[in-house]
N, C-alpha and C positions, 0 to 999 in steps of 0.2 A: 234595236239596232245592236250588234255586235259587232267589235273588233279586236282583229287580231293583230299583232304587232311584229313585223319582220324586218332581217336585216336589207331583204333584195323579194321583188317577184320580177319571178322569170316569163319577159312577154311571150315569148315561143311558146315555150312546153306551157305557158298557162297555169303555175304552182307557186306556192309562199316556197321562199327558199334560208334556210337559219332563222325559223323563228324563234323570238325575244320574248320574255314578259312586258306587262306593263311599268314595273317598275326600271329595268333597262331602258326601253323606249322611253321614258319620262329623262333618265340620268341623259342618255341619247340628246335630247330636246335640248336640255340644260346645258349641254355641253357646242352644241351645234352641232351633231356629228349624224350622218343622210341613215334613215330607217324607213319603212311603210307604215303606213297604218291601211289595213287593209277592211273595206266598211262592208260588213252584211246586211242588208237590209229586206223587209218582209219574211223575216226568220229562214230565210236558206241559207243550202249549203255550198253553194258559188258566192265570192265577192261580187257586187255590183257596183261598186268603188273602191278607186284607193288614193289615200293621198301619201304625196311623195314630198318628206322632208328634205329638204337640199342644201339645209343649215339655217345659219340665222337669217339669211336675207332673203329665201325664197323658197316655194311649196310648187308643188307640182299636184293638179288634181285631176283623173280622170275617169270618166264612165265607164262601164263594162256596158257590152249587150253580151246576149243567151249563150253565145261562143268565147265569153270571156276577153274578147276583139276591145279594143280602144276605140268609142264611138263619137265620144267629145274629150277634149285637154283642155285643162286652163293651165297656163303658167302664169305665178307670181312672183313679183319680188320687189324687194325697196327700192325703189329709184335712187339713185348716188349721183351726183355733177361733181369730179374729180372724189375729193374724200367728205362732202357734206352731204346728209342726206337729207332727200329733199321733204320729205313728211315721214321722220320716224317713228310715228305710229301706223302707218298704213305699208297694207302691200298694193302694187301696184300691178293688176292685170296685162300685163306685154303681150301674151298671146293666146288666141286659142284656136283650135283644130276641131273642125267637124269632117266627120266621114262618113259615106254612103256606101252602101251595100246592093246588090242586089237581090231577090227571093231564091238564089242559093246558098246568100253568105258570103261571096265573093265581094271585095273592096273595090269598087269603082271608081270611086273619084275623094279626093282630099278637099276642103278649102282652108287656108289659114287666115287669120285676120292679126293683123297688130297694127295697135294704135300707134299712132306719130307722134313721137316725141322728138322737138326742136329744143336747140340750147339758142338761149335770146337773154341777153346782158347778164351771161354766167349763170344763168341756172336753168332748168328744165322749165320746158312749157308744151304743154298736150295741144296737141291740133287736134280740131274734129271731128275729121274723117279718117276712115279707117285703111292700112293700105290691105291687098289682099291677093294670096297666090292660091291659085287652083290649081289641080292637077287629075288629068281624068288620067287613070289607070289602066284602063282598058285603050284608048286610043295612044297613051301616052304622050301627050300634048300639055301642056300648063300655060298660062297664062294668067296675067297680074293686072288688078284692077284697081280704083279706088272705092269704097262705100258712095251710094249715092246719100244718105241723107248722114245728119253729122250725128256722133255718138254723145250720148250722155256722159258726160266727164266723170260724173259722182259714181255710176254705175260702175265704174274700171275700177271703184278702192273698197280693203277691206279692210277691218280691224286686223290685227296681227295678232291671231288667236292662242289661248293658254293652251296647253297640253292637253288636251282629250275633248276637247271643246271645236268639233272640225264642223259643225253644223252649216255654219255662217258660208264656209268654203264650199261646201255640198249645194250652196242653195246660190248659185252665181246668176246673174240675168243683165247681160249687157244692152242698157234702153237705148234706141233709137226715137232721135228728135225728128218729127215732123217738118219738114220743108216748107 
């Protein structure tokens, strides 16, 4: 796996834009201040991911397919209730995005999913179900659902990973509990 370390990619044009060493992106990290890390993977020469530092409190990770197109997103970040947080070593998966294509490449439809988080005697508490917005592209129409069966709670966290160490983030899999 190779990675390259930028200050910005550009979703349009599809390119690293100001790239950094690794020692910058590391000072970067240290500092909280938003970089890429941009992930190759099976030795090419397109990304197939990137994750997107967003400072201390939150990562942004998302898939490439063949067009370099955004095909899955995860966002994370710490949960905070006013200024405590509520598991300071975890990030907390809020959202993620999947997106369909058709056999031209064109983007047809979105779905988003994030979990429900209530405040219940001052502090955060995860509901099980998920809520969820689709949106078909081509019809332009969207519509909001709930998950039918309830999320694995443990499956939404992650360690809040060192510096160069983005595997764990790479490898995300939100369980579904059987009904």
């Amino acid at each position: 796996m190779k990675i390259t370390y930028c200050e910005n990619w550009h979703r349009i044009r599809k390119e690293i834009r100001r790239p950094i060493n690794k020692t910058e992106a590391k000072i970067r990290f240290k500092k909280g201040v938003h970089f890429f890390a941009m992930i190759f993977k099976n030795g090419g020469d397109k990304p197939t991911h990137f994750i997107e530092f967003l400072g201390v409190n939150a990562f942004g990770v998302d898939f490439l397919d063949d067009y370099l197109d955004e095909e899955i997103s995860y966002s994370y970040q710490i949960i905070k209730n006013n200024e405590n947080i509520i598991n300071p070593n975890k990030l907390f998966l809020s959202r993620f995005i999947i997106r369909e294509k058709d056999s031209d490449g064109k983007q047809t439809k979105g779905t988003a999913y994030n979990p429900i988080l209530m405040v219940a005697k001052d502090k955060w508490e995860i509901q099980h179900n998920m809520f969820c917005e689709e949106e078909d592209f081509i019809k332009k129409e969207s519509s909001n659902f709930y998950t039918k069966n309830k999320v694995d709670v443990n499956s939404l966290y992650k360690d809040i990973p060192k510096f160069g160490e983005w595997d764990d983030l790479l490898n995300t899999e939100v369980r579904f509990l059987d009904e």
